[in-house]
N, C-alpha and C positions, 0 to 999 in steps of 0.2 A: 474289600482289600485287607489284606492279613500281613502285618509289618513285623518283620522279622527280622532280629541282629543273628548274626554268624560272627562270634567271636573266638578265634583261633589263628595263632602265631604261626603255623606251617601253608605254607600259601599253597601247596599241592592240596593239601585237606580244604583248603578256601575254596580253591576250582571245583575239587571234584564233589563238596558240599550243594557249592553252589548249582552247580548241575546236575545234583538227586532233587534239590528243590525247582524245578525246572521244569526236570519228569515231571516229578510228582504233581506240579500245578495244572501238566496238560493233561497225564492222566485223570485227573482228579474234576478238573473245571475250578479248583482254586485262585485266585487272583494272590500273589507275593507283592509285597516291596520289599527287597531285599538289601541290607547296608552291614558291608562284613568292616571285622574290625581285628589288628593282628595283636593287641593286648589289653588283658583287664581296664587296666586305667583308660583305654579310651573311650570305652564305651560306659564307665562310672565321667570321665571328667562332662558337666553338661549335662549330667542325664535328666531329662525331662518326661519322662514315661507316656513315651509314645511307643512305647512296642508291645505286641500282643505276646510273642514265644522269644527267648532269647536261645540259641545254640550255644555255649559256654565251651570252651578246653576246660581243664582244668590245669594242668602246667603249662604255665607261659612265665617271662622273663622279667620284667615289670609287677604286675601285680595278676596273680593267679586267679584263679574264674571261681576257689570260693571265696576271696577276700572282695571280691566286687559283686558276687553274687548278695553278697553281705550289705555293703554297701548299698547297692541297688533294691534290698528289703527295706532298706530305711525312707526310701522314698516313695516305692511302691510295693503294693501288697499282691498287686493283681496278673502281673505277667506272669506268664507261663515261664518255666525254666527246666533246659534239659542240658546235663552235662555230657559234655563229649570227653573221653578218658580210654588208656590203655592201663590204669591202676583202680580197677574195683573198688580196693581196698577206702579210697580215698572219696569216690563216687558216692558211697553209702553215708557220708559225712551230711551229701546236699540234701537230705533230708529236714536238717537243722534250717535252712533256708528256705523251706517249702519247695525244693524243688521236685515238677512231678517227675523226672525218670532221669535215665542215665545211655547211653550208648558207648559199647565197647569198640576201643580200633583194633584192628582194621575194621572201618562200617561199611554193613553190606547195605545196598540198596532196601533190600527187602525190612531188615531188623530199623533201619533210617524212615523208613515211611509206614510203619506202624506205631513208632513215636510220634511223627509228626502228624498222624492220625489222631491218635489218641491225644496229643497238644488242644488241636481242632476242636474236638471235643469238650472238652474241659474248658476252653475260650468262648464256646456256642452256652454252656452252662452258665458260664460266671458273668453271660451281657446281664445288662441289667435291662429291666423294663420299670419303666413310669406310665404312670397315669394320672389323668387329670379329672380331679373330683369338684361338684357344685358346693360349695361352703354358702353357707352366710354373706352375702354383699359379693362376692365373684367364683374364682375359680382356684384350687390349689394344686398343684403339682405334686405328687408323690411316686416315691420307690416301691415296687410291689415287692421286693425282697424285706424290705422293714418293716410291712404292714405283719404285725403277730396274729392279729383276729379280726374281725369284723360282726357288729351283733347288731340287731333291731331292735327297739324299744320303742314304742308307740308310734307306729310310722315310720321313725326316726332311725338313721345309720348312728353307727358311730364306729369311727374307724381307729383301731388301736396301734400305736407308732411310735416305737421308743419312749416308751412310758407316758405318751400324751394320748388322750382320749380326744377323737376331731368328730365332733359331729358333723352330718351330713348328710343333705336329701339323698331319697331314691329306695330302690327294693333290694331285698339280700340277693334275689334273682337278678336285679342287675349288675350289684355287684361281684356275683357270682362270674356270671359273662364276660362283665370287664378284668375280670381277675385271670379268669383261666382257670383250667381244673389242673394244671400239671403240677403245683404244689399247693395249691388251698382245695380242705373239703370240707362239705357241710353238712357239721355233724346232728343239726335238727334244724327247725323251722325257726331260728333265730339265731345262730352264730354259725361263721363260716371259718374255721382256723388254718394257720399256714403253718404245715405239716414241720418244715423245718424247725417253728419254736415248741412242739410239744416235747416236754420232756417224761410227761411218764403218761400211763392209761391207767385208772383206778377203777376198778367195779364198771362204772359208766358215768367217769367223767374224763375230762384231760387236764392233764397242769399245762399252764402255759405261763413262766414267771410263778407270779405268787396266786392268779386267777383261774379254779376251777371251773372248767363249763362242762356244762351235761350235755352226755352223747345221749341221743334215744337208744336204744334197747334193742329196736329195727337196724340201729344203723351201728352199731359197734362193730361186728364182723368186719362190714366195708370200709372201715375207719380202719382195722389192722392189718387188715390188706393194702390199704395205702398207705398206710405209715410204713410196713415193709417193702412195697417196690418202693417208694421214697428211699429210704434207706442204703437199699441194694444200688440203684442210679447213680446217687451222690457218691458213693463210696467207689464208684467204677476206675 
């Protein structure tokens, strides 16, 4: 279920919003919950960050959609935001608020459900996945977006995580597995890095933070290859 605000003070735009998204869910096979709102401030007063996309006006009568777009960054980082607008000019502002895009009025069907497309997308990106690693004495929970690296030393995992080093049973082949390959590679037979924290490639190593690890020689090619579809992806 994909929870969505429709925030916009002309209640003919309310209608005919709410039944592009409507289409779009049958076309689509998306599941909506859908909760519209006719001014900024209602959808800031309470806000508790439950919504995946928010549709935004940008002129309304109370408080306008970037002063609560604003608002609404304070509390949360993670919703998607598309401003609905007949002034461009003003549209290119939501940028400052992370917002991903903008739609011009009058909205056509067509230009509405390739934003809400591309919304989808960028919402399917930003889930988060956890896993659950064997520690010492039980089990620990972690985010696979904060893991930086992962390396083997005598047997031994160690799993690297916001500047803490967690040791931890198991093989780099398992943790390869449980990791996924769609952003960690494994650049030899002892570390496996998560493409997001490398910040540069040197000769044949990677920076990640302040720690260089060595690529093989065999595998650097395929390291720059995925560091660039990585790149191109994220940046979609």
């Amino acid at each position: 279920m994909v929870r969505i605000a429709l925030v916009e003070d002309d209640a003919n735009y309310r209608q005919e919003l709410t039944g592009y998204l409507n289409r779009f869910s049958q076309e689509c096979g998306e599941h909506f919950a859908i909760s519209t709102f006719s001014d900024g401030a209602e959808v800031v007063e309470g806000y508790t960050a439950d919504f995946d996309i928010i549709l935004m006006d940008i002129a309304m009568a109370y408080m306008d959609g970037m002063s609560a777009a604003e608002a609404i960054r304070r509390v949360d980082d993670e919703v998607v935001i598309i401003f609905l607008t007949n002034m461009p000019q003003y549209a290119m502002k939501g940028y400052s608020v992370g917002a991903l895009d903008y739609i011009l009025k009058p909205v056509s069907y067509f230009a509405f459900s390739q934003r809400i497309q591309r919304a989808l997308n960028r919402r399917k990106k930003r889930a988060q996945k956890y896993i659950s690693i064997p520690f010492k004495g039980g089990m620990r929970k972690l985010a696979v977006s904060q893991i930086s690296y992962v390396e083997v030393q005598d047997h031994d995992l160690t799993y690297h995580v916001g500047g803490e080093a967690l040791p931890a049973k198991g093989t780099l082949s398992e943790a390869e597995a449980l990791l996924g390959s769609e952003s960690f590679f494994r650049c030899n037979k002892c570390y496996l890095v998560n493409l997001e924290y490398v910040n540069r490639v040197d000769n044949n190593s990677v920076l990640i933070g302040e720690d260089h690890i060595q690529v093989s020689r065999a595998r650097k090619k395929a390291l720059l290859d995925a560091l660039n579809n990585y790149i191109n992806e994220v940046s979609k």
